[in-house]
Each structure stands twice: as C-alpha cells, then as structure tokens.
PDB file with SEQRES, HELIX, SHEET and CRYST1 records, atoms N, CA, C and O in Angstrom:
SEQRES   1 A   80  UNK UNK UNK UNK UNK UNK UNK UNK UNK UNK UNK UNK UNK          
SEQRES   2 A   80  UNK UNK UNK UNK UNK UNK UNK UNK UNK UNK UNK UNK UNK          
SEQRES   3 A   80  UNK UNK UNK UNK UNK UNK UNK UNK UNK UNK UNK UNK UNK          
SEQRES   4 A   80  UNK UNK UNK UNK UNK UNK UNK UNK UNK UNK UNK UNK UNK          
SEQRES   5 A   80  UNK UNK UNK UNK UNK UNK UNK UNK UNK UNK UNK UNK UNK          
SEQRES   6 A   80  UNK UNK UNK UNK UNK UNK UNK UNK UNK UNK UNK UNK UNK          
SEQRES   7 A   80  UNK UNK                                                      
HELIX    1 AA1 UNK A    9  UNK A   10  1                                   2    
HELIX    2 AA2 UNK A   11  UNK A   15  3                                   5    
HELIX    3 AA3 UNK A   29  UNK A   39  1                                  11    
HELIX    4 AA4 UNK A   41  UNK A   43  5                                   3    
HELIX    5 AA5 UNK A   44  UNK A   48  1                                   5    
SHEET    1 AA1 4 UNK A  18  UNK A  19  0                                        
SHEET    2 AA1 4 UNK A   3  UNK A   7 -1                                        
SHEET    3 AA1 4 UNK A  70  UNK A  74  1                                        
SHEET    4 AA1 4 UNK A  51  UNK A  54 -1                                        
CRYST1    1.000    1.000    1.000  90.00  90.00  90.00 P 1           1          
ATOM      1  N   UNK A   1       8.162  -2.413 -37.015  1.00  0.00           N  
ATOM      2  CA  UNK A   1       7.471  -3.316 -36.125  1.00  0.00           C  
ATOM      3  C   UNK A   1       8.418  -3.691 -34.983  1.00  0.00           C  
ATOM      4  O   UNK A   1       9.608  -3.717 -35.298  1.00  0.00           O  
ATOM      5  N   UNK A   2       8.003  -4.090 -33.273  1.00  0.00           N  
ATOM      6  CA  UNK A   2       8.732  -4.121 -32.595  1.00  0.00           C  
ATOM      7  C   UNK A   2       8.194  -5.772 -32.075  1.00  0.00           C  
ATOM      8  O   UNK A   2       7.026  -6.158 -32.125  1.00  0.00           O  
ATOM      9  N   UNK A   3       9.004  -6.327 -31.738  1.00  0.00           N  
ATOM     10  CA  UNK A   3       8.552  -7.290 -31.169  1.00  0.00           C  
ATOM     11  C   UNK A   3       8.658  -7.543 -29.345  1.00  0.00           C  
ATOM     12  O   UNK A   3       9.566  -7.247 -28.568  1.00  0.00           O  
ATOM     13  N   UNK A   4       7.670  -8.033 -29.165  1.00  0.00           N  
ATOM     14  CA  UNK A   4       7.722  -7.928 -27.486  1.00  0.00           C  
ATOM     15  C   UNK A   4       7.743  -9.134 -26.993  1.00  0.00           C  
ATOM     16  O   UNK A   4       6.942  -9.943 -27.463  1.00  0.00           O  
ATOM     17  N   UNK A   5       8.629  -9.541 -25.963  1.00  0.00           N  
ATOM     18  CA  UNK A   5       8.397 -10.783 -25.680  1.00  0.00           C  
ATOM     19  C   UNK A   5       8.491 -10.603 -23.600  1.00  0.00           C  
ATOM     20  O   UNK A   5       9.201  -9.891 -22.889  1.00  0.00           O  
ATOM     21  N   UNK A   6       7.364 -11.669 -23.256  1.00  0.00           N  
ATOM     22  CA  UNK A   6       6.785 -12.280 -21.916  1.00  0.00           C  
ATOM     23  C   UNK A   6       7.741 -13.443 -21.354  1.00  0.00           C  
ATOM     24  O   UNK A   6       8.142 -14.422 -21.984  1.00  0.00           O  
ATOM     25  N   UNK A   7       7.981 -13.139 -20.164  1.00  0.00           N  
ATOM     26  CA  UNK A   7       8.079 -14.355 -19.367  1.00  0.00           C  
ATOM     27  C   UNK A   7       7.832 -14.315 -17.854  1.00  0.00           C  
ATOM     28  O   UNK A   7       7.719 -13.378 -17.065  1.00  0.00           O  
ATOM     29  N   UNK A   8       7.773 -16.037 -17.677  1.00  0.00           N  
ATOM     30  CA  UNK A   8       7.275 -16.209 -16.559  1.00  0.00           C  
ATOM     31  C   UNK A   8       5.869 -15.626 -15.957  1.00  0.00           C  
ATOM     32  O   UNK A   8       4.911 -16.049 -16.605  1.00  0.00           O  
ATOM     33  N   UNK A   9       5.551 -14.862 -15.008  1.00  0.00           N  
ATOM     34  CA  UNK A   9       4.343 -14.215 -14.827  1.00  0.00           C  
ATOM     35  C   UNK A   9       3.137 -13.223 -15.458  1.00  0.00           C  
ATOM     36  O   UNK A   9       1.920 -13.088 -15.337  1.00  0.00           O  
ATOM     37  N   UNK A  10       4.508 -12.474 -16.385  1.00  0.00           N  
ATOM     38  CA  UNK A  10       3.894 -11.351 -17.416  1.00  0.00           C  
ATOM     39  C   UNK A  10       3.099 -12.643 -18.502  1.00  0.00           C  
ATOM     40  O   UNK A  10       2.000 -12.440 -19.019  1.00  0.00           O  
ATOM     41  N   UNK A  11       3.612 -13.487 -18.632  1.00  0.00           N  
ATOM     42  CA  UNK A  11       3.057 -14.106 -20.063  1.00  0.00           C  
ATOM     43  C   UNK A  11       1.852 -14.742 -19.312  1.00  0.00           C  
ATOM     44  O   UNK A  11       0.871 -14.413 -19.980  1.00  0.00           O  
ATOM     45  N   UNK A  12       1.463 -15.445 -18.316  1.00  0.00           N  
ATOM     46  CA  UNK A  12       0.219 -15.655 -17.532  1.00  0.00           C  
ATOM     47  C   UNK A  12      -0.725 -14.252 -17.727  1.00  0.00           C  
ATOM     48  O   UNK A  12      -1.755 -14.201 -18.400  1.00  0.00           O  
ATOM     49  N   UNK A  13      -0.153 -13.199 -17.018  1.00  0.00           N  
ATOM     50  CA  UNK A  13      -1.338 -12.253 -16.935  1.00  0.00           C  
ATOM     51  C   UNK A  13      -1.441 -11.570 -17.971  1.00  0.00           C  
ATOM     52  O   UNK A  13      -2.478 -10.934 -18.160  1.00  0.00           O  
ATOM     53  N   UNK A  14      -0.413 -11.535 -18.873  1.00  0.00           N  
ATOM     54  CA  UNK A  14      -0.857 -11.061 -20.095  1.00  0.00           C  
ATOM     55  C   UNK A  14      -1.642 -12.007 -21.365  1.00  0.00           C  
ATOM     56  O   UNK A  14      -2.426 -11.519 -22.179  1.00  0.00           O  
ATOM     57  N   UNK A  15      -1.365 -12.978 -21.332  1.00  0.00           N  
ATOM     58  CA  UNK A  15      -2.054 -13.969 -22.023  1.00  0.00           C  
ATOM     59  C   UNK A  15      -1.453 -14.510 -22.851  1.00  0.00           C  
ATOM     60  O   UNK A  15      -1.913 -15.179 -23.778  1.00  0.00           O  
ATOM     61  N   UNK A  16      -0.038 -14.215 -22.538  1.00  0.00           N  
ATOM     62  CA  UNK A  16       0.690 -13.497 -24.035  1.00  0.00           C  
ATOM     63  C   UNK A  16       1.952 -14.497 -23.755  1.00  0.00           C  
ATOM     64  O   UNK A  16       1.726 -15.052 -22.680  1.00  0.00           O  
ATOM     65  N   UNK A  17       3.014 -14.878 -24.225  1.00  0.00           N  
ATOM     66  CA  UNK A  17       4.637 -15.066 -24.592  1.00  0.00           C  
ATOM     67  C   UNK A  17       5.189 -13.893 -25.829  1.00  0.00           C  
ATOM     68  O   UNK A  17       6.250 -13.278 -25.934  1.00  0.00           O  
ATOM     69  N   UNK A  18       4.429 -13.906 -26.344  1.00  0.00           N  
ATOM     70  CA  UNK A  18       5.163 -12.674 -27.776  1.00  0.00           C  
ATOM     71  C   UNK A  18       4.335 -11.804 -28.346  1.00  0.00           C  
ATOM     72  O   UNK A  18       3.223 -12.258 -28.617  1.00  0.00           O  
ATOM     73  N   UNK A  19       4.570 -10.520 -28.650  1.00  0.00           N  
ATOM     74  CA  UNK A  19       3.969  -9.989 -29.666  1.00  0.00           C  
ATOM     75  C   UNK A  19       4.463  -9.158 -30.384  1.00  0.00           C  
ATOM     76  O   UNK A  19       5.558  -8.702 -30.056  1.00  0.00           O  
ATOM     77  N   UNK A  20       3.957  -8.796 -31.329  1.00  0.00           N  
ATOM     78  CA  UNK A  20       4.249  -7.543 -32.415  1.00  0.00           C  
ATOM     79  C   UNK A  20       3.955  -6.260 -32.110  1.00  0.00           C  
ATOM     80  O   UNK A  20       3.404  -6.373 -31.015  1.00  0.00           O  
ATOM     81  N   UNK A  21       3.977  -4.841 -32.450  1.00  0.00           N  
ATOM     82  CA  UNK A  21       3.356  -3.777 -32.796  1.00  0.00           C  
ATOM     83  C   UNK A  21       4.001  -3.205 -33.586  1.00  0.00           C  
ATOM     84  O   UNK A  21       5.099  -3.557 -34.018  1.00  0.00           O  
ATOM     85  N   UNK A  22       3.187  -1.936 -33.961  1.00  0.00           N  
ATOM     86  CA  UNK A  22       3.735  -1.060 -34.819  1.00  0.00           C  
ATOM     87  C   UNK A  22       3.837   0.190 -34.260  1.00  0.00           C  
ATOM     88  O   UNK A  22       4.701   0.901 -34.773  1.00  0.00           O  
ATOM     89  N   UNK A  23       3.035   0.791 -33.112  1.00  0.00           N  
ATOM     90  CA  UNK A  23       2.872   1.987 -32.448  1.00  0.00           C  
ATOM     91  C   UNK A  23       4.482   1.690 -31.743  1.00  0.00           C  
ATOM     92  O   UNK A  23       4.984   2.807 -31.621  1.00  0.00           O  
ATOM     93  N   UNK A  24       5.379   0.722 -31.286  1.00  0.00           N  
ATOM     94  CA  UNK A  24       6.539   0.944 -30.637  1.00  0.00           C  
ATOM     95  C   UNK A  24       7.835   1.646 -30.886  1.00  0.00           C  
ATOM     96  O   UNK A  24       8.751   1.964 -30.128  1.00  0.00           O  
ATOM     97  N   UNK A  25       7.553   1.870 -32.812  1.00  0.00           N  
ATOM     98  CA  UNK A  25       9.096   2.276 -33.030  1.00  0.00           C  
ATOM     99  C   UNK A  25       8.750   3.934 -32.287  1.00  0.00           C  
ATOM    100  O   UNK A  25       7.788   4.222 -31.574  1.00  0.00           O  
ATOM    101  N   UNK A  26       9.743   4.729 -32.682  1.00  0.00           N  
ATOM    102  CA  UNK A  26      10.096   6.132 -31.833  1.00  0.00           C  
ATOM    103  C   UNK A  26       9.405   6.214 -30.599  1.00  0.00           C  
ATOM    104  O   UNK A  26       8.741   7.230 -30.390  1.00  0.00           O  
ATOM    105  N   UNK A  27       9.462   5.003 -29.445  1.00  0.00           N  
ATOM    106  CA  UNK A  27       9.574   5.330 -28.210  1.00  0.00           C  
ATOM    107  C   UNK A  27      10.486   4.974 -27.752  1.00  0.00           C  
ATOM    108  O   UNK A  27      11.171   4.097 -28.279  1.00  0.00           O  
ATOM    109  N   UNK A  28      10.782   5.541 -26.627  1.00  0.00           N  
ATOM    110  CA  UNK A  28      11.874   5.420 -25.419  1.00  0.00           C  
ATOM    111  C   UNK A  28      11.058   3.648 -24.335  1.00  0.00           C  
ATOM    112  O   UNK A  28       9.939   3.303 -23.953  1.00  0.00           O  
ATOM    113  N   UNK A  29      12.194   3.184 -24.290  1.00  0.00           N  
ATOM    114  CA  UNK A  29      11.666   1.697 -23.164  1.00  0.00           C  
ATOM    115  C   UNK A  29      10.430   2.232 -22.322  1.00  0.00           C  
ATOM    116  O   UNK A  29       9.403   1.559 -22.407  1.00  0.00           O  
ATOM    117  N   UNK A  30      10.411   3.280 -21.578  1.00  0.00           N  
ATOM    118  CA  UNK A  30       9.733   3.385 -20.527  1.00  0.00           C  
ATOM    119  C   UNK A  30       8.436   3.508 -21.103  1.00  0.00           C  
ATOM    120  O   UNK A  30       7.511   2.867 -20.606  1.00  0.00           O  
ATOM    121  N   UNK A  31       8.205   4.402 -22.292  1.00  0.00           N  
ATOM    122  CA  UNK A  31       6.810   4.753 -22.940  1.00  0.00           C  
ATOM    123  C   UNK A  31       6.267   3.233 -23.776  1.00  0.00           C  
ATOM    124  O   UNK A  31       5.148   3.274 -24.287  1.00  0.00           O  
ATOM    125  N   UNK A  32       6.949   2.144 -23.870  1.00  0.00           N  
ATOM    126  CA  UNK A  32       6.279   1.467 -24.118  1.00  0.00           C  
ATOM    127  C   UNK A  32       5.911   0.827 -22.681  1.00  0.00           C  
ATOM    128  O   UNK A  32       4.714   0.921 -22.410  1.00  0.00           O  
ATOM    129  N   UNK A  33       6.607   0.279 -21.842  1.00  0.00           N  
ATOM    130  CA  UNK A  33       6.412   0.188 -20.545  1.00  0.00           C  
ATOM    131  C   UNK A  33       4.883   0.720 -20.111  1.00  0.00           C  
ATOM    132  O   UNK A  33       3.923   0.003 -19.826  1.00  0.00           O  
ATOM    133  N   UNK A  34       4.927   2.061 -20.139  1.00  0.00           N  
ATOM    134  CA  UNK A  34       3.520   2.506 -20.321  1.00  0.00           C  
ATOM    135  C   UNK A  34       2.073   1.921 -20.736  1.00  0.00           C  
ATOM    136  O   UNK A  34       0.976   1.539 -20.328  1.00  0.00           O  
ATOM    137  N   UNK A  35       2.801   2.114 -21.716  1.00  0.00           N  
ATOM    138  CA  UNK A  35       1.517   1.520 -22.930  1.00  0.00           C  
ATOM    139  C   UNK A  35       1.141   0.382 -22.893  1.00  0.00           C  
ATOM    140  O   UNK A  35      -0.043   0.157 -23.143  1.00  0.00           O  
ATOM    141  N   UNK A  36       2.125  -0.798 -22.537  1.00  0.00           N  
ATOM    142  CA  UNK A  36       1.679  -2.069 -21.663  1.00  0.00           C  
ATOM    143  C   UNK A  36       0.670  -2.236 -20.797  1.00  0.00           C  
ATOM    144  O   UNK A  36      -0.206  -3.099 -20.758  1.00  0.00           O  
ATOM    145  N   UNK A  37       0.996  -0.870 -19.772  1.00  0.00           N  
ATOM    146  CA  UNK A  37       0.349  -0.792 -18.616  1.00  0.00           C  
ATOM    147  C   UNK A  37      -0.741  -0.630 -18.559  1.00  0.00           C  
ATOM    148  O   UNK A  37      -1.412  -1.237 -17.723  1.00  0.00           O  
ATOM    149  N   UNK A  38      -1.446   0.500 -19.685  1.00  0.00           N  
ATOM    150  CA  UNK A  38      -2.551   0.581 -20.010  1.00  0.00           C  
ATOM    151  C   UNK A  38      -3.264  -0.544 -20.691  1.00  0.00           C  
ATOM    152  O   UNK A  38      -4.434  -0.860 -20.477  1.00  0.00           O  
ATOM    153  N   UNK A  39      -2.213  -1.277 -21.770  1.00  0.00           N  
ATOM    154  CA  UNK A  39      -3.060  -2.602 -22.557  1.00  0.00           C  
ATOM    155  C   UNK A  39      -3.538  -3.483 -21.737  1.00  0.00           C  
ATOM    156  O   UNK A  39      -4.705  -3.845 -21.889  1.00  0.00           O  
ATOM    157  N   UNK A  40      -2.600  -4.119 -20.501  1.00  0.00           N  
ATOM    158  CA  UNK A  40      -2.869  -4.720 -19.773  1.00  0.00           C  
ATOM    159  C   UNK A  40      -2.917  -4.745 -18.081  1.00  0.00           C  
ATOM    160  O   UNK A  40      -2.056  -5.319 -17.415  1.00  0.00           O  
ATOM    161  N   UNK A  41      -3.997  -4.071 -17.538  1.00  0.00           N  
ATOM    162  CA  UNK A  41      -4.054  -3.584 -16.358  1.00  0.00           C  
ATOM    163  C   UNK A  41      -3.524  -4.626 -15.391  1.00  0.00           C  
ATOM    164  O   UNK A  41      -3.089  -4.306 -14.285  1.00  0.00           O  
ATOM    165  N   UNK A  42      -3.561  -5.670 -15.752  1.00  0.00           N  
ATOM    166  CA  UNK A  42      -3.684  -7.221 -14.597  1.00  0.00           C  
ATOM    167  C   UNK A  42      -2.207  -7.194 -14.628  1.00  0.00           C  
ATOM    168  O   UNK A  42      -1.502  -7.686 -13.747  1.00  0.00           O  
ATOM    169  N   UNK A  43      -1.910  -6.783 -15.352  1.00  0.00           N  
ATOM    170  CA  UNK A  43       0.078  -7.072 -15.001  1.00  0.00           C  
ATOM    171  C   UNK A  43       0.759  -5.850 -14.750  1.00  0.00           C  
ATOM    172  O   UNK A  43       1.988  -5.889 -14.792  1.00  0.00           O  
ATOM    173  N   UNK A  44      -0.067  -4.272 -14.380  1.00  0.00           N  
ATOM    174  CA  UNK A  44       0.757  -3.496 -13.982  1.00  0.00           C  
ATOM    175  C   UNK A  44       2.168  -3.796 -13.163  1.00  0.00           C  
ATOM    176  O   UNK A  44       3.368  -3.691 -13.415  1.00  0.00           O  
ATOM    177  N   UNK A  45       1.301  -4.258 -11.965  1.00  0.00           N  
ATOM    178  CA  UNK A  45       2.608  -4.674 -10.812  1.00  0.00           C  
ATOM    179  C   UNK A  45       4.055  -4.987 -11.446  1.00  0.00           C  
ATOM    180  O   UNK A  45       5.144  -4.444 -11.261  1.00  0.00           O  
ATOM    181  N   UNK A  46       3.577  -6.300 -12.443  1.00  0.00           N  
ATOM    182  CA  UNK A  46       4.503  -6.988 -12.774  1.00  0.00           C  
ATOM    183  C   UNK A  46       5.547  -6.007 -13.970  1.00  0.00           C  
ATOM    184  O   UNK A  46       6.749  -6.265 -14.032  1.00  0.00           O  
ATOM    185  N   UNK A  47       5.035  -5.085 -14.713  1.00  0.00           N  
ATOM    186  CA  UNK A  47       5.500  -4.484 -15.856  1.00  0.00           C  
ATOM    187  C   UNK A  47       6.628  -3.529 -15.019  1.00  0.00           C  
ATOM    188  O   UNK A  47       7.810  -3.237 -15.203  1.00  0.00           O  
ATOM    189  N   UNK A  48       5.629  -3.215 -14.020  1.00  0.00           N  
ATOM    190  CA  UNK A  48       7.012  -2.052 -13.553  1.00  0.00           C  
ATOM    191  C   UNK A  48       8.173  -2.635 -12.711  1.00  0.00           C  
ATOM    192  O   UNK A  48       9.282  -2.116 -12.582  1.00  0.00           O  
ATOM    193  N   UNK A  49       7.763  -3.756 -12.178  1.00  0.00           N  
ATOM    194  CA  UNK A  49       9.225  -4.255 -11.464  1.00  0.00           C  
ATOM    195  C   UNK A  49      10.065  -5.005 -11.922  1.00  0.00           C  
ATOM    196  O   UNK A  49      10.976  -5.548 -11.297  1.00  0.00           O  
ATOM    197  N   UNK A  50       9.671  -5.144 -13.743  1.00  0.00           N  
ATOM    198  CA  UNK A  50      10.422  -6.173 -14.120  1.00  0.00           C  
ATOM    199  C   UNK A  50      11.530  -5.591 -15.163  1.00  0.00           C  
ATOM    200  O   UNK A  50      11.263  -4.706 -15.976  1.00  0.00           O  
ATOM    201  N   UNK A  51      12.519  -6.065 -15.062  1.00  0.00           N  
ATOM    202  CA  UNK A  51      13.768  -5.972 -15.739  1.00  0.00           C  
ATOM    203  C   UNK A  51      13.392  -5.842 -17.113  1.00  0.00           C  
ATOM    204  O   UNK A  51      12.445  -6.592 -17.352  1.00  0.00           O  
ATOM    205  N   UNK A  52      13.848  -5.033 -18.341  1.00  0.00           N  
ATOM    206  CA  UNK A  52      14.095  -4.665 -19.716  1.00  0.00           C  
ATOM    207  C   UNK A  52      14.521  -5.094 -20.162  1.00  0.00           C  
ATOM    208  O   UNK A  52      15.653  -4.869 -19.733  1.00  0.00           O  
ATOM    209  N   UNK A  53      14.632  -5.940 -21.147  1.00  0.00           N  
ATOM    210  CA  UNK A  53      16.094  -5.857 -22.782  1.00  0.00           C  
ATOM    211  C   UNK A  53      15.656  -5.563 -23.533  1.00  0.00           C  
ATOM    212  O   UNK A  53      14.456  -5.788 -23.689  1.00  0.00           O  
ATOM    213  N   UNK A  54      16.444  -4.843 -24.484  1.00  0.00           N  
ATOM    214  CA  UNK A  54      16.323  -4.332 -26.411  1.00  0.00           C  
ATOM    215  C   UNK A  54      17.133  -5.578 -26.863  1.00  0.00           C  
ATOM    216  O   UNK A  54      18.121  -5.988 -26.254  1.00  0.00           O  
ATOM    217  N   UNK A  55      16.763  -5.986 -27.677  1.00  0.00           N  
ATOM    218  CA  UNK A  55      18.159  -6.934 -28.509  1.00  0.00           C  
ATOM    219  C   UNK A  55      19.265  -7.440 -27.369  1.00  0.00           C  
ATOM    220  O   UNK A  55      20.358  -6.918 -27.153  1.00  0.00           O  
ATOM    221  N   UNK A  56      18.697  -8.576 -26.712  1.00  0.00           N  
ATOM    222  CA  UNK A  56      19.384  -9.163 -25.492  1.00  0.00           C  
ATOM    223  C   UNK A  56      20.455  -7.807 -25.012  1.00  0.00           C  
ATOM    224  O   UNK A  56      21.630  -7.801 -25.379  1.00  0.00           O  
ATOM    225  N   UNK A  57      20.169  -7.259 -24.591  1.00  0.00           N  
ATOM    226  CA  UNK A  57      20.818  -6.402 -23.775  1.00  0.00           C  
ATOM    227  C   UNK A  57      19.891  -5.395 -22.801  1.00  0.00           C  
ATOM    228  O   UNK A  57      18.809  -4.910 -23.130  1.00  0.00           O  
ATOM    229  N   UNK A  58      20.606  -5.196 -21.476  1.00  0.00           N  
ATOM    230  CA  UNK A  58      19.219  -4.861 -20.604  1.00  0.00           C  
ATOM    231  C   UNK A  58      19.060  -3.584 -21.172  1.00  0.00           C  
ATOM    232  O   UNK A  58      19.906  -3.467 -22.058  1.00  0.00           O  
ATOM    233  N   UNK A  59      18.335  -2.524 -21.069  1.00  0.00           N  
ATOM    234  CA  UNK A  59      18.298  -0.828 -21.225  1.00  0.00           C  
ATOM    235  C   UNK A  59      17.575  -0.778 -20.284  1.00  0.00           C  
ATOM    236  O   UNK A  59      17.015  -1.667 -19.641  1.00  0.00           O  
ATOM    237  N   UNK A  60      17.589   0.902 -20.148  1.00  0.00           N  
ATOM    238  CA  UNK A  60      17.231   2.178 -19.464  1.00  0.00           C  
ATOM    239  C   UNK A  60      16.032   2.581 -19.618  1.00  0.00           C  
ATOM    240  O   UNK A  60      15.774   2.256 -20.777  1.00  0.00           O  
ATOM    241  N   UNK A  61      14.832   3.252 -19.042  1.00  0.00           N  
ATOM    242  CA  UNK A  61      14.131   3.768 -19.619  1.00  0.00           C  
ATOM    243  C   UNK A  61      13.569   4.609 -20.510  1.00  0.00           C  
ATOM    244  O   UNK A  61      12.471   4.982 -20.924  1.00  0.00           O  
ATOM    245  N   UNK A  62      15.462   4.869 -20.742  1.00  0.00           N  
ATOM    246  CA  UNK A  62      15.542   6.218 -21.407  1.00  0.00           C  
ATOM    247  C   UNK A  62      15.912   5.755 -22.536  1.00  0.00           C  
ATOM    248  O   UNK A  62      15.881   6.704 -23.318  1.00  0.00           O  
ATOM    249  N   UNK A  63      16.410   4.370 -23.322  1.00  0.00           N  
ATOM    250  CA  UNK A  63      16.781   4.259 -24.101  1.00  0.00           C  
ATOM    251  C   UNK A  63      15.551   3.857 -25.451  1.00  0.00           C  
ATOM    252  O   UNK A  63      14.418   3.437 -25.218  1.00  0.00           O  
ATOM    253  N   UNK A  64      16.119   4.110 -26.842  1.00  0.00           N  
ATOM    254  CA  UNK A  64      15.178   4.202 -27.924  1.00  0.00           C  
ATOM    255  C   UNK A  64      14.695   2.770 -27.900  1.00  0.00           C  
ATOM    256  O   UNK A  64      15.166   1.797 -27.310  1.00  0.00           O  
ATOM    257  N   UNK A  65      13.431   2.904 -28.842  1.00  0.00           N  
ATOM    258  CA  UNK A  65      13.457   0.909 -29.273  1.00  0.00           C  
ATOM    259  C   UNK A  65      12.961   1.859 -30.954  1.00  0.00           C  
ATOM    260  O   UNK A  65      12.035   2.628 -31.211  1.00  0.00           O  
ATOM    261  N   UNK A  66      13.892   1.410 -31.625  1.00  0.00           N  
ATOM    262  CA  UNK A  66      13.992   1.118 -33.229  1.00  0.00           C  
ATOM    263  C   UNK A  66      13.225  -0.171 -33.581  1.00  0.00           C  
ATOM    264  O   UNK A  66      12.761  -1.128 -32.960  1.00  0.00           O  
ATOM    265  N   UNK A  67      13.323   0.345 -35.198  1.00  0.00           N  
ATOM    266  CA  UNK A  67      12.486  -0.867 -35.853  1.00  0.00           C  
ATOM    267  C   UNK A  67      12.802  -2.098 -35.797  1.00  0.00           C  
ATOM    268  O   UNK A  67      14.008  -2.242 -35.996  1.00  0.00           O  
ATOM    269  N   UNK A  68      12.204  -3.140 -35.598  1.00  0.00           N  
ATOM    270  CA  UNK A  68      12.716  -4.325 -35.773  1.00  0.00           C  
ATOM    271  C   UNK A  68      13.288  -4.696 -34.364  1.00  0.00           C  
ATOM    272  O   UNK A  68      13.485  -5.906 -34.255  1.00  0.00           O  
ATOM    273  N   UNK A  69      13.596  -3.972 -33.284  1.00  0.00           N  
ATOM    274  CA  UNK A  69      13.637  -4.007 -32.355  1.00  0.00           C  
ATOM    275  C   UNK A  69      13.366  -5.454 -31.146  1.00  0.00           C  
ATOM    276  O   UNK A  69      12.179  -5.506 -30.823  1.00  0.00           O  
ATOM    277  N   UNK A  70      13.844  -6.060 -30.780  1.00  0.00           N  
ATOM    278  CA  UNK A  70      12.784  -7.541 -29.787  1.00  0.00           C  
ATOM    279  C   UNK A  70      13.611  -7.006 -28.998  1.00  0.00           C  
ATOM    280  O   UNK A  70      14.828  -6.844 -29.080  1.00  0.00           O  
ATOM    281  N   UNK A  71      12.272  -6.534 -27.616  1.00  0.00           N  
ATOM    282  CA  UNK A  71      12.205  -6.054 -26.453  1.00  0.00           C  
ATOM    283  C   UNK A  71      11.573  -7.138 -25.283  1.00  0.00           C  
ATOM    284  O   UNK A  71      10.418  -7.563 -25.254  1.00  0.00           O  
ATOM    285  N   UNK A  72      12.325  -7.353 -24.637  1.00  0.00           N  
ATOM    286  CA  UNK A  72      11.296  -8.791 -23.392  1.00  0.00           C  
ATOM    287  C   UNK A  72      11.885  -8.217 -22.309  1.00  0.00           C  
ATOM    288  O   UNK A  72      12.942  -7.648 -22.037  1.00  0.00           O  
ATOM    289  N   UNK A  73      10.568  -8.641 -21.611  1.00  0.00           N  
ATOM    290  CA  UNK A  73      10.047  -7.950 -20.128  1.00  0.00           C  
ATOM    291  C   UNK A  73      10.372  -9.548 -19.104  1.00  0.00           C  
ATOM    292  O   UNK A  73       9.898 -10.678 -19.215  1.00  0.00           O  
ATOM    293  N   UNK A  74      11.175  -9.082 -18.338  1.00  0.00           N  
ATOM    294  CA  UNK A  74      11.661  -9.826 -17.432  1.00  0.00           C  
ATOM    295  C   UNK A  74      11.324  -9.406 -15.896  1.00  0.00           C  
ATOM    296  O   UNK A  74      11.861  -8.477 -15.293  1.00  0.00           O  
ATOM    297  N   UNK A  75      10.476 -10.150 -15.464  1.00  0.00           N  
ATOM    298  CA  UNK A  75       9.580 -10.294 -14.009  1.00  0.00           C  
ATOM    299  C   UNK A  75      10.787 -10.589 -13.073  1.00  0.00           C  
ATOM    300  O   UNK A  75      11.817 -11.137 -13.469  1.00  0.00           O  
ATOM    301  N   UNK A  76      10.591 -10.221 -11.931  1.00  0.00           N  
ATOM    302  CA  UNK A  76      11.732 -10.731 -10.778  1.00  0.00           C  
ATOM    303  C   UNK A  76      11.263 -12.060 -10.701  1.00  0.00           C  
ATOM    304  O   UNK A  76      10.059 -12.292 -10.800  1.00  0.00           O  
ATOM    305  N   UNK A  77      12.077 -12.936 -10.538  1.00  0.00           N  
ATOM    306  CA  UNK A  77      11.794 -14.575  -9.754  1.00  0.00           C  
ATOM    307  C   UNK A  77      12.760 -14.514  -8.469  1.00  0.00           C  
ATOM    308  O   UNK A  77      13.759 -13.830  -8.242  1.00  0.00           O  
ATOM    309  N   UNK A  78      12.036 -15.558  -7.663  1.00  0.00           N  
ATOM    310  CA  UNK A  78      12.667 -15.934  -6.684  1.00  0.00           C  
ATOM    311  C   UNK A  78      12.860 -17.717  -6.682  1.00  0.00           C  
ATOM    312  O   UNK A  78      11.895 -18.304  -7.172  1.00  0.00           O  
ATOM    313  N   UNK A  79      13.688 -18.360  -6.319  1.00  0.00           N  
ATOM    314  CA  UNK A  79      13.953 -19.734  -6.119  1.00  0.00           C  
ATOM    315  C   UNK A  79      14.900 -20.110  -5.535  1.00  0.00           C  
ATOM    316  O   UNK A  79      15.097 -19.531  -4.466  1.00  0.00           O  
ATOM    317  N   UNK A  80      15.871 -21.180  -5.924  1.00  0.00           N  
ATOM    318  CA  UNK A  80      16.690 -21.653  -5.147  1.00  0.00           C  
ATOM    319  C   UNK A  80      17.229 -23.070  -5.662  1.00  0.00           C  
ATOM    320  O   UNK A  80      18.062 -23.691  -5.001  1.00  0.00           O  
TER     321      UNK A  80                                                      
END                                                                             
C-alpha cells in the first residue's frame, strides 16, 4: 500500500489531504503522477508542476515508490 499525501491546492481540487492505494507499489514517481492525472482531471495543471517526495525526500520521475511508501505532491506557492 502507498500512501499519498496533498497540499495546499492539490488537496482543494482533489478533495483530498491523504490517501492510500494499492495499484502504486512497482511504479516509477512519474506513472503514478499519471494515474493521478487521470483520477483527477481538475488538478492536472497542478500534478504536473508540483514538486515530489518518497519518504520526505524529493525524487525523480524515474525513481521507484515501494511498499509502504508516503509519497506527497507539493504544488508551487508563491508569497512573501
């Protein structure tokens, strides 16, 4: 099971702050990235411009997500 976690804008248009799956273990970041994209059309924009982590650390698109895995999708902000 992988856990996914939202912030800031993604968790508005997704509806979401956290979730589970099970379809995530043996993909690469980007293919779940994907699969987001398709779950949730209203946050494409936001899925692809936003920053990655596996297990607080950023990754690649290229990198695995293993079991047990907590992956959060980080939106650009702007402020000041």
């Amino acid at each position: 099971m992988v856990k996914i976690l939202f912030f800031a804008g993604l968790a508005e248009k997704t509806g979401k702050r956290e979730m589970q799956i099970d379809e995530g273990t043996n993909w690469q970041v980007g293919q779940l990235r994907d699969w987001l994209q398709e779950q949730y059309p209203q946050a494409k924009s936001e899925l692809s411009h936003s920053m990655i982590a596996v297990n607080e650390e950023y990754a690649t698109k290229d990198e695995w997500i293993n079991d047990q895995d907590v992956v959060a999708f980080i939106p650009p902000v702007s402020g000041g």
